[in-house]
Residue, then its C-alpha position, 0 to 999 in steps of 0.5 A: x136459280x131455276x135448278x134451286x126452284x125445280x130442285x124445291x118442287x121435286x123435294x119429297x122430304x124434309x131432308x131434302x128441304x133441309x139441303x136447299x136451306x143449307x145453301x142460304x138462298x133468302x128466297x128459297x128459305x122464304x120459298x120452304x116457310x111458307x110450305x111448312x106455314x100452310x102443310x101445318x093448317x088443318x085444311x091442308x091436312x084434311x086434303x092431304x087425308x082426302x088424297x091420300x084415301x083416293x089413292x087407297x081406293x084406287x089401288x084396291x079397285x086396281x088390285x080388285x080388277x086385277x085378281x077378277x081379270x085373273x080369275x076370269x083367264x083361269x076359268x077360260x084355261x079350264x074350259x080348255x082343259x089346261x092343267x091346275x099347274x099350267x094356269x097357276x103359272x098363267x095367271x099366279x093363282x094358287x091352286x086352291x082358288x083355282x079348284x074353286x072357280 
């Protein structure tokens, strides 16, 4: 019974939701109910919206310090006088926003 409920929290689709109701356990089947009775309410999918847009966020803000990060090395490898080519496979620039630093 404790691997049917850990195997409900970890499902991540519905085909998998469908496959722990294929397998007739009354309580996992009332267990599946009530998740599709409160995913369907307009609060759940508002929250799920707000997280889903702070994930966004913070892949962006992540990406955005990444590429600051590699801009910064790419200056410190030209004030040491490294080759375009060397500090595009340093830092994964192109050549262009290199010469442009």
């Amino acid at each position: 019974m404790l691997l049917l409920w850990l195997s409900l929290f970890k499902a991540e689709t519905e085909e998998e939701l469908k496959q722990i109701e294929s397998m007739e356990v009354p309580i996992m089947n009332q267990a599946i109910d009530a998740y599709h009775h409160i995913t369907v309410t307009p609060e759940f999918k508002e929250a799920e919206r707000l997280r889903e847009m702070a994930r966004h966020n913070e892949a962006s803000a992540l990406w955005s310090a990444e590429q600051k990060a590699k801009k910064e090395v790419a200056r410190n490898a030209l004030q040491m006088n490294l080759s375009v080519d060397s500090i595009v496979k340093l830092t994964g620039l192109n050549p262009d926003e290199i010469n442009n630093l």
